[in-house]
N, C-alpha and C positions, 0 to 999 in steps of 0.2 A: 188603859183606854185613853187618857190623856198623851201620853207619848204618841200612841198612834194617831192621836189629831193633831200634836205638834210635826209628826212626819209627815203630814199630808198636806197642812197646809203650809210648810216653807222643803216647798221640791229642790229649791234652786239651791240647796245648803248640799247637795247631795248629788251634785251632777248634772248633764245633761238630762232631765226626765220630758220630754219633748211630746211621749204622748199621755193622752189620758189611761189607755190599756194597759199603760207598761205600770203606772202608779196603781189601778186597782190590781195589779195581779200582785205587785207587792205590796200591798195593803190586806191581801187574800193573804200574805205569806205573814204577817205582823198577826193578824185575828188567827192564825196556826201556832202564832209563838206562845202568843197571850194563853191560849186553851194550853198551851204546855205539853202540846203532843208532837212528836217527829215528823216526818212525811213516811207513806205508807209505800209510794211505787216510787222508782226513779223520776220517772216523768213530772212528778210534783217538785222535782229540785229545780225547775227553770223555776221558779215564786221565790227562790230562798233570797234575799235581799241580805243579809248580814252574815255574813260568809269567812271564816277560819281556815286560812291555809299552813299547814305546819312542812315545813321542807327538813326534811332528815340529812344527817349528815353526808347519807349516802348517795343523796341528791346536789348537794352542794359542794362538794369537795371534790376533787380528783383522784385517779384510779392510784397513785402513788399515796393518798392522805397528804400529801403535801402540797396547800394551794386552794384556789378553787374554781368548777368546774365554769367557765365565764360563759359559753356558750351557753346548758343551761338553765343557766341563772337569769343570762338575758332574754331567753324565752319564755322562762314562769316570769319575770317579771312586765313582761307585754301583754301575756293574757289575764296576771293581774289587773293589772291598768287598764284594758278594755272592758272588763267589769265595773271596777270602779266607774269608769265614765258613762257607763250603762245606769248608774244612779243606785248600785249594789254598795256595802258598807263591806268593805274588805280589810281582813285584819291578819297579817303574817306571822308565823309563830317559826322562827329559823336557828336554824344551828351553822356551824361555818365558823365561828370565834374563833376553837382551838383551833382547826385547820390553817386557816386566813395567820396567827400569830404563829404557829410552828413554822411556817416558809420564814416570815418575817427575820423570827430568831436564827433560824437556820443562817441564816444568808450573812446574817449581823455574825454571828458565831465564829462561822467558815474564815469570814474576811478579817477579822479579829485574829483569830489565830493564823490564818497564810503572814498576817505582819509582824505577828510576835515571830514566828519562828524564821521568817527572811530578814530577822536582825541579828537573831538569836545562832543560828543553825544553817542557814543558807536553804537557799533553792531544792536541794538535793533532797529533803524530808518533808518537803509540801505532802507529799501520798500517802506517808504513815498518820497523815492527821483525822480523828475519826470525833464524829460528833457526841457530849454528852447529853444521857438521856433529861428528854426536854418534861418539865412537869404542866401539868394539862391547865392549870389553872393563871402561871406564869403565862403559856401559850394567849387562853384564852383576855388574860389583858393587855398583851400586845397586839393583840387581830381584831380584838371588838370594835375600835376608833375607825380601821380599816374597811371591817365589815361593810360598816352602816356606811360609809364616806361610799363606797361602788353602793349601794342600796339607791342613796341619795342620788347620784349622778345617772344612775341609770331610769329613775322615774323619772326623774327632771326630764325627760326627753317627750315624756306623755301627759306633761303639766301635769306631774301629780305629787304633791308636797306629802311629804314624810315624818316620820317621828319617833324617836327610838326610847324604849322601854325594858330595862333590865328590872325582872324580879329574883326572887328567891321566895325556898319555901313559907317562911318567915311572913310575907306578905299577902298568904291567905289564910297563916292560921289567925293572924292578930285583924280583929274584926274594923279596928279603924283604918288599917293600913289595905283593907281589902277595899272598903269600904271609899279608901283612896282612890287606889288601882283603878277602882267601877268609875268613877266620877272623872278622873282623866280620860278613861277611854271614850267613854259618852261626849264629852267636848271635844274632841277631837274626831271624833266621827260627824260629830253635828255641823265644827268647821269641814268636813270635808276631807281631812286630813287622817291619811293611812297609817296606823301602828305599826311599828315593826319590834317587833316582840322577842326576846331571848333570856335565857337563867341568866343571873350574875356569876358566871363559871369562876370569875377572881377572888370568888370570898365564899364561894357555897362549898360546903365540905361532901368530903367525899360520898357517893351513894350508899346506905345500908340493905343489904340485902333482905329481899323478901319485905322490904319495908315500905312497897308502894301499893294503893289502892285496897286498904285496910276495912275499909268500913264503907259504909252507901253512901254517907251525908258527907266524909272527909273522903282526900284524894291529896296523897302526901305527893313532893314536886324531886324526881329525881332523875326526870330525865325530859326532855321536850314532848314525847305522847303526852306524859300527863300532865306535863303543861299546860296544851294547847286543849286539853279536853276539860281540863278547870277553867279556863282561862273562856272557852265556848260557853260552857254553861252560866260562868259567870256572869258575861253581859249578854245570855239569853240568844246564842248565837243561832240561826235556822241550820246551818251546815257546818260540819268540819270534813277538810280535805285534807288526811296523810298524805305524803305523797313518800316511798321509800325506793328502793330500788331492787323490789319484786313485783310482780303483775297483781299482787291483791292477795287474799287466803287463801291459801291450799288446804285441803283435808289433810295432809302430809307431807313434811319439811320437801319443797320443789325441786327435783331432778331425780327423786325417787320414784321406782314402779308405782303405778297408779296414779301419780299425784294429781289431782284436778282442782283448778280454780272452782273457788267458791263464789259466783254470782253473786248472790243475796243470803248472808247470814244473820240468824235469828236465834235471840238470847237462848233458847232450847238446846241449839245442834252444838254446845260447847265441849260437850262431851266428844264426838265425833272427832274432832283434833286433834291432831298431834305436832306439835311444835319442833321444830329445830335450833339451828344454833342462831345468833342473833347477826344482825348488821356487821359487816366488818369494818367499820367505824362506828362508833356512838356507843352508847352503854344501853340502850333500849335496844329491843330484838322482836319478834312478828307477837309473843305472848305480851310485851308490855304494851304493843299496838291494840290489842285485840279488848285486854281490860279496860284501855284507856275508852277507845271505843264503847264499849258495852257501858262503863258507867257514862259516858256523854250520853248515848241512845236512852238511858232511862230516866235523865235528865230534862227529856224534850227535845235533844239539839242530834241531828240526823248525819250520818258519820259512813265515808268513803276512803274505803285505803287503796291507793293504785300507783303503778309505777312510775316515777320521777325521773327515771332516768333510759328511756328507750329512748334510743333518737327516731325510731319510726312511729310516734306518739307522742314525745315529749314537747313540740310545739304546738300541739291542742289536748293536752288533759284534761287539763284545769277547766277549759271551757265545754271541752266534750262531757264532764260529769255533770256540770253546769246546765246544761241542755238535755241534761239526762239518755244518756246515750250508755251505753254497757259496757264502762268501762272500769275495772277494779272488782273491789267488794262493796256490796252496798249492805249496811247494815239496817234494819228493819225491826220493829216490834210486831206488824203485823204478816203473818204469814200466810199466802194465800192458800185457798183450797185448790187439791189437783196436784197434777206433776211441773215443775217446770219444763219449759219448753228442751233444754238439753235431756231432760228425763224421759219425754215423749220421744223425743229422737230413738234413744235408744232401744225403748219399748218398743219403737216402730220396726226399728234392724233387726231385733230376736227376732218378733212374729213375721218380720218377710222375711228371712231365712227358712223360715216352715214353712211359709207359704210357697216359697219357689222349689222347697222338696215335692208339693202336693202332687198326685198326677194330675196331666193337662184336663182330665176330663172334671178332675174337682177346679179348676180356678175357671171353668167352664160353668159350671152348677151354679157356682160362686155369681157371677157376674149374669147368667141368668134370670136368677130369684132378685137383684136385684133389679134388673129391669122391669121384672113381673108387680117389683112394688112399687114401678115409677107411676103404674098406672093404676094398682089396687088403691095405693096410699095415695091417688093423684088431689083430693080433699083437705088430705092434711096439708101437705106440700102447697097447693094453692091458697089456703087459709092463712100460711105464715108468709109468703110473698104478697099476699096484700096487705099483709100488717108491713113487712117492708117498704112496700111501695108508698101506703100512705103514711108511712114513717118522713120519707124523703120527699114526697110531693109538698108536705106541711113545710119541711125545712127550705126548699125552695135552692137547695146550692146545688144540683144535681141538672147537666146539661140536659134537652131532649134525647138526645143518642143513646146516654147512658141508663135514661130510665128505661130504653126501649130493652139495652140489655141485660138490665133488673128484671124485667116484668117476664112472668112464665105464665103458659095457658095451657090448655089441653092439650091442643094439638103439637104444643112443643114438648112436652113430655110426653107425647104418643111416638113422635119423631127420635125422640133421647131413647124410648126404649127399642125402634127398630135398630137404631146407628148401636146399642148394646148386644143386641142379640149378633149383630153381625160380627162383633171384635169376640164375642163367646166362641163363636164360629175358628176365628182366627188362633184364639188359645190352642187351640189343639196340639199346634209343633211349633209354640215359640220356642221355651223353654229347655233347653236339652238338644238342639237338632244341630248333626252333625253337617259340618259344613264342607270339611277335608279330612281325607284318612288317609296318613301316608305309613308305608313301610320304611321304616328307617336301617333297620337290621335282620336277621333273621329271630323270629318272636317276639321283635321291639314294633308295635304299632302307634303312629301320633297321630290324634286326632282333636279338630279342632270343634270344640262345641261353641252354640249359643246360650247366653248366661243374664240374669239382671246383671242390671248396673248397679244398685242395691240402693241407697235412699235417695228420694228424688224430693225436694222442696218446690214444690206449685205455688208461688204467688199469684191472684188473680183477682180483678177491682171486680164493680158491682155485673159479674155475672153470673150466678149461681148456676146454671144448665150448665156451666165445666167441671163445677162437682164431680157430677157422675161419668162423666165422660171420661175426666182424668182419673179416676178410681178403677173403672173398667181397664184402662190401660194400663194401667198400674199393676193388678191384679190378674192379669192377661200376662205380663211377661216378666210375674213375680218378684217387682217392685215394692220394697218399703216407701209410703208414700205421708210424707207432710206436707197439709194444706194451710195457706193464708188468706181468706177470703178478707173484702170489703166489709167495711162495719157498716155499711150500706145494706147488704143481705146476710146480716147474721142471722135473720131470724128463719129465713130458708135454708141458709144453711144448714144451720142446727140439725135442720131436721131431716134434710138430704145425706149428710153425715152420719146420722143414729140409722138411715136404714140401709146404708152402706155396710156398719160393723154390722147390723144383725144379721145380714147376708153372709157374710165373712164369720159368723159363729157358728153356721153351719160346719165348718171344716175347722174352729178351733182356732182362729187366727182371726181375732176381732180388733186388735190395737194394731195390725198392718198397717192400717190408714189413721192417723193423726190429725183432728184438727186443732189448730194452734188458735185458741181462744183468750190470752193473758194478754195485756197488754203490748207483749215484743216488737217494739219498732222492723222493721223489712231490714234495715240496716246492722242490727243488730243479728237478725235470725242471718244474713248474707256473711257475718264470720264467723260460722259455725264450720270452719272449711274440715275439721277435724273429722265430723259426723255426716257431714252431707256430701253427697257425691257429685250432684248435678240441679241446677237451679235453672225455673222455666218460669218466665215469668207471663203472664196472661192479661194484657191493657194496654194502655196506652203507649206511643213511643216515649213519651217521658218516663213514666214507670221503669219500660225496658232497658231507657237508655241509665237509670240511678241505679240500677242494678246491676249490668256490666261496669259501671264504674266504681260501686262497691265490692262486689264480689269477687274481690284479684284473687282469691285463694282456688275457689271453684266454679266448674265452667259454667256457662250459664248458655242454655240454649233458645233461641229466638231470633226476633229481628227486632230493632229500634225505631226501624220506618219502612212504609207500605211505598214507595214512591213509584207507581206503577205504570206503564206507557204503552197507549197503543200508537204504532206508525201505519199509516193509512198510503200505502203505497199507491204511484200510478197508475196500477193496474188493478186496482181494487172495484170490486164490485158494490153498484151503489146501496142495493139492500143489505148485504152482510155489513157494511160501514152501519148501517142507520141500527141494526140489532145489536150489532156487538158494541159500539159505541156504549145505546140507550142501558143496555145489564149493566155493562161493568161502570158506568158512573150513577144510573139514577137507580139501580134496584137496590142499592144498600151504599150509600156513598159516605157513611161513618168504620166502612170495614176496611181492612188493613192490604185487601185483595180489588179495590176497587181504582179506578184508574184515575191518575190525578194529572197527567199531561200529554195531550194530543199531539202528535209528530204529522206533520200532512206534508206530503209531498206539493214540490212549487207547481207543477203542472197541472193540481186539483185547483190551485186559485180561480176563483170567476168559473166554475161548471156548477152545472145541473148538482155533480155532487156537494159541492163544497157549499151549494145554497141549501140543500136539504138537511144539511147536516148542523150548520149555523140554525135552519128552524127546529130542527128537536132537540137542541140545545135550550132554547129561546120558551121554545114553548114546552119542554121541562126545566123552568125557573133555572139554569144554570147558569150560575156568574164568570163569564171569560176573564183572565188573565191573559194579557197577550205578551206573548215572548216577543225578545228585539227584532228578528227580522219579521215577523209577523207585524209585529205593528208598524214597521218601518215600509209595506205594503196597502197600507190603510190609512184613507184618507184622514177618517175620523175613529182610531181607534178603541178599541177597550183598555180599560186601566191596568198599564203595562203591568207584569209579573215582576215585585220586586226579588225573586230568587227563583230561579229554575229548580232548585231542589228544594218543594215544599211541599211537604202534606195537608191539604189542606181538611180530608174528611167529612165534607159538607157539600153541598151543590155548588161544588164550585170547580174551574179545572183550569190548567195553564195550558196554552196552545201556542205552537212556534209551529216556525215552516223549515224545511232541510229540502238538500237539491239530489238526493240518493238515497238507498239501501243505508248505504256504507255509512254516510253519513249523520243519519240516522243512529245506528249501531252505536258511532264514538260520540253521541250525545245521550246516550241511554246510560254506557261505560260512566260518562263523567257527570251527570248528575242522577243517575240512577241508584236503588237503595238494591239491588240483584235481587228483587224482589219476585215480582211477575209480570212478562212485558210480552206485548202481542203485535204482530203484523198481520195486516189483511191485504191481501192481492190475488188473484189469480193466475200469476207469475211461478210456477213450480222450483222455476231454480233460484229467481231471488227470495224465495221463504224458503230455501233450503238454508243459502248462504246466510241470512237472518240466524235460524235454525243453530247454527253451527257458531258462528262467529258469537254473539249474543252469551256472555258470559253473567249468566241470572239465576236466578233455585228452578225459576218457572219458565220457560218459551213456547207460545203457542202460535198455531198459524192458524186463522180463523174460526179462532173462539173468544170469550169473555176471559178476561183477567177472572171475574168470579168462578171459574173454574177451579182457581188454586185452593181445593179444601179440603180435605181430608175424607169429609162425606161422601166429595163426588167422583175422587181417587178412588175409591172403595173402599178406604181402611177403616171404615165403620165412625170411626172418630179421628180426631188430634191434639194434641197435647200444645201445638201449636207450629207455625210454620216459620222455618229456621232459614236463617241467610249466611251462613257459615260456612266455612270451606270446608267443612272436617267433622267426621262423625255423621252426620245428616242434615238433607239441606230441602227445601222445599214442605210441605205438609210431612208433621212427624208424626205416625201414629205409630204402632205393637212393634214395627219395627228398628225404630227410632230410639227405642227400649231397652236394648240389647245389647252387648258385650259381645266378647269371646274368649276364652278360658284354652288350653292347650292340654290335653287329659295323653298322658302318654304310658301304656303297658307294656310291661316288659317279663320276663321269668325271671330277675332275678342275677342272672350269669353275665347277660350283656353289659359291656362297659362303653363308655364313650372315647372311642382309642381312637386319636388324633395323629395324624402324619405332621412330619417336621413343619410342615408350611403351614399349618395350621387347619387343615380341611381337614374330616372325615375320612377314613377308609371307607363308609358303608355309602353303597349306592342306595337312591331314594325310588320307592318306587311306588306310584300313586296308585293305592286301591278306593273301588269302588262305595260309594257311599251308603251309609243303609240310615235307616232314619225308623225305627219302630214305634217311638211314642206317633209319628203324625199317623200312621194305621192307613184310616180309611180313606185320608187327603191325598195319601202317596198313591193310591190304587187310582182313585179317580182322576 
């Protein structure tokens, strides 16, 4: 207790600490050390203030072993030192000696002998000269001086003073000399000043085997893992950082069948491993990591093994584990209840593969009974949205717009379950329906069917009513489906979720739909590209827009901005302007389909229309933003639009004037999001040419942008409405869903016999399509 008021009250020993937030969260992390327990989730590792990074040799050295790797080295040592200056106590536990002196010697060696033997022998036997072998310990006292000399000069560049510390094992068994070790590191952390930490490789004898991490309380020193894991615990460290040059634990040695990183392991699953060969450098390998580890975690001090040496990772590890992000192994004592989230994944792909065998008229049944309980169960479901609501009203951080799409009522769940009964409707010939049947040969037929896409990850902020809509669609076009709601409406979740699977236990296929309830950052569940197939994400453009930029592995379907335009032609009529205007900005002007920039033609200046339109603006509270040449017609303008491309979501809208159709168009082109954009005129052929030219998901001619929805498409619901070139663009509902698969019969005999030039012998010959699961759709 006194240490931590000595930490508290002199900040300035300890770095920039600039705010009060940043000192109580690590003062939350010191009252964790003191209690002597680890951190329990990743996420508790942004608190860790006293921080052990051990850099392996495999990290530090070059792919030759000879040298070492400068690159990097000079990248852990930056996100070192960004830490440090953060007011964290960071302390290096490194290898690199032997390496750093083996070039050394080499070099000295080489050039020693090219001049004995060009006095000796002449020129002519330079080639026959071969190196002898170099001993590790010789190496390691020629490179250590070197080492730390690039250590030094490379923090020097982050104002960060250094300090270099060789033990042996010697100096933890003999209690004064440990007792040493503790009291220099402590003054040295308290100056401010970083450890850099290594064995005495020039005097420590060689390692005996089997002879390390013997007992609970001792932890003998034979290679830098257990170094750095005595060395944590000793001064009471909150984190240790392996860093090696594999991606973390595998159930089995990595390149072999099956082998899968281990997220989060816990003293129990020791058993479940099987180890391989070690580092190919260093004399420690994944099993001396793994014990060193397990005895630090039972020590109190909380223990990450991840790769050192990616270069697609290797200039934010350190800080990404730091921020608790998912990256490595994270070793744990406590293990949560449930599956982890890669576990559900899986779970979700068996039961949708049964599910998308079912017949259409069970994933009909299916989706059905659920509707039926949107309204039997509409008490419970409304009982946990107001414990939601007044969850977030008390908190106060929750916009208006957002509550509005928290809050559920009756008649929006009366609404959720007609929009379900119509996609029940829909199931009938998603699934399985042939699209093309060609003859290829004679008794060779290829046909092309529709197929899930197979797991779909739904992110969606506080809206709960896409629950079930996304389930429905899911379930409709026999989709494995994981969900990530707002912690906003977990508690209607929960419970829209539980009567999803019970509807789905009908047919035996209850873990189809996943809700991801742990912890998992979005960012994290985004590189699961292994298991996931497609990612939709549901809020805001900010949301959409961290997601496409996380998600490089898998596609992600959506839009990141609603930036939606009506252009009010010359020849527009004055009532369709005042209606269509009034929906698409004031009936919902927080949705993604509502219109945020006016296009008026110059000849509406100064009419009848353009005053009418200015008062239902006016007197629907809407804030003008006036574009350049708009305002550049106005005496006394509105407060000009500082960006033509803005969403603003609110009652508010940007207005410019254009001298054309045309012109028009190339300003929708260049600040438009190809979202949904409307023209009003009574002109048939320039809303044709609109029509055509208008390169957008959506183009309408004298309707509301709020048109674009999937409700009013008729496909019962959507998933959400995509602005992509590719796959589906506009409201994506059941069919948005869907794949295609190429199912091709044959007897057996026929071969694919190719002519010289590479083409076919066999002529193609399109038959007629039949489609038997859709039944009685294809009749009517």
């Amino acid at each position: 207790q006194e240490y931590i008021c000595l930490e508290l009250s002199s900040p300035l020993t300890h770095g920039p600490l600039t705010h009060v937030g940043t000192v109580l969260s690590l003062y939350t992390a010191l009252q964790g050390r003191v209690n002597g327990s680890s951190f329990a989730h990743r996420g508790e590792l942004r608190q860790a203030k006293r921080i052990v990074v051990k850099l392996g040799s495999a990290v530090v050295t070059r792919g030759d072993e000879c040298g070492l790797a400068l690159g990097r080295l000079a990248s852990t040592v930056e996100q070192v030192a960004m830490l440090q200056n953060q007011g964290r106590e960071m302390i290096i536990v490194t290898s690199g000696a032997v390496a750093f002196g083996k070039q050394r010697l080499r070099h000295e060696i080489l050039l020693s002998q090219s001049v004995r033997q060009a006095l000796h022998s002449g020129h002519n036997q330079l080639k026959d000269m071969s190196l002898p072998l170099l001993e590790a310990r010789a190496c390691a006292a020629a490179g250590q001086s070197g080492l730390m000399a690039l250590y030094e000069a490379m923090f020097t560049q982050y104002s960060t003073c250094t300090a270099q510390i060789l033990v042996t094992n010697l100096d933890f068994h003999d209690d004064q000399k440990r007792q040493n070790l503790n009291s220099t590191l402590q003054e040295l952390l308290r100056m401010n000043i970083m450890p850099i930490i290594n064995t005495n490789d020039a005097v420590v004898p060689p390692p005996e085997p089997n002879s390390d991490l013997q007992g609970v309380n001792v932890i003998s020193i034979k290679d830098n893992d257990s170094l750095a894991a005595r060395l944590a615990v000793e001064i009471k460290a909150d984190l240790l950082i392996v860093l090696s040059d594999v991606e973390g634990l595998y159930n089995s040695p990595p390149g072999t069948d099956d082998a899968k990183l281990i997220d989060n392991f816990y003293p129990g699953d020791q058993q479940s491993i099987t180890y391989g060969t070690k580092s190919r450098v260093g004399i420690g390998g994944m099993e001396a990591k793994v014990k060193a580890a397990l005895w630090a975690l039972q020590s109190g001090t909380s223990v990450v093994i991840a790769n050192g040496t990616n270069p697609k990772v290797t200039g934010h590890v350190i800080t990404d584990i730091v921020e608790g992000k998912k990256v490595g192994t994270f070793f744990s004592e406590i293990k949560p209840a449930g599956h982890s989230v890669e576990q559900q994944t899986e779970i979700a792909r068996n039961s949708g593969r049964t599910l998308a065998s079912l017949h259409p008229d069970q994933r009909s049944e299916i989706i059905c009974s659920l509707a039926e309980m949107l309204t039997e169960k509409k008490k419970e479901i409304l009982a946990a949205n107001k414990m939601d609501m007044d969850l977030a009203f008390n908190a106060g951080h929750l916009p208006p717009a957002m509550l509005k799409r928290l809050s559920l009522s009756a008649a929006k769940l009366d609404s959720l379950a007609i929009g379900l009964q119509q996609i029940a409707v829909a199931a009938q010939d998603s699934v399985g329906r042939v699209l093309r049947r060609t003859r290829v040969a004679h008794n060779l037929v290829l046909e092309q069917i529709t197929v899930p896409i197979g797991v779909l990850l739904v992110i969606f902020e506080a809206r709960p009513d896409c629950l079930p809509q996304v389930s429905a669609l899911a379930i409709a076009s026999g989709n494995a489906l994981l969900l990530k709601g707002g912690k906003e409406a977990a508690n209607t979740n929960r419970v829209l979720h539980q009567l999803t699977q019970e509807a789905l236990s009908m047919h035996g296929v209850r873990e189809a739909v996943q809700l991801v309830s742990t912890r998992e950052e979005v960012e994290d569940l985004c590189r699961l590209d292994k298991i996931i197939d497609l990612i939709i994400p549901r809020g805001s453009s900010q949301l959409v827009r961290d997601i496409q930029r996380t998600a490089k592995g898998i596609p992600v379907l959506g839009h990141s901005e609603g930036i939606c335009h009506v252009y009010v032609d010359a020849d527009a009529s004055v009532d369709k302007v005042i209606k269509i205007v009034r929906d698409s900005k004031c009936d919902y002007p927080a949705a993604c389909n509502a219109v945020e920039t006016l296009l008026i033609h110059r000849n509406i200046l100064r009419t009848p229309l353009f005053d009418q339109l200015i008062d239902l603006l006016r007197t629907e509270q809407v804030k003008i933003h006036a574009g350049p040449r708009f305002a550049s017609y106005l005496t006394f303008s509105p407060s000009e639009a500082r960006c033509l491309r803005t969403e603003y979501g609110d009652l508010e809208c940007c207005m410019e004037v254009v001298d054309s159709m045309q012109e028009a168009v190339d300003h929708i082109h260049k600040y438009g999001s190809s979202h949904t954009d409307v023209i009003v005129t009574e002109n048939e052929n320039t809303a044709e040419q609109f029509l055509q030219q208008l390169d957008s998901a959506c183009v309408f001619w004298n309707a509301s942008t709020r048109f674009a929805d999937g409700y009013r498409f008729g496909l019962g619901a959507e998933v959400g409405i995509s602005t992509a070139r590719i796959h589906a663009r506009g409201p994506v509902g059941l069919e948005g869903l869907l794949t295609t698969k190429w199912v091709l019969r044959g007897d057996g005999h026929t071969v694919a016999d190719f002519s010289e030039n590479g083409t076919m012998k066999y002529l193609h010959e399109n038959l007629p399509v039949r489609n038997p699961l859709a039944g009685q759709r294809d009749s009517n």
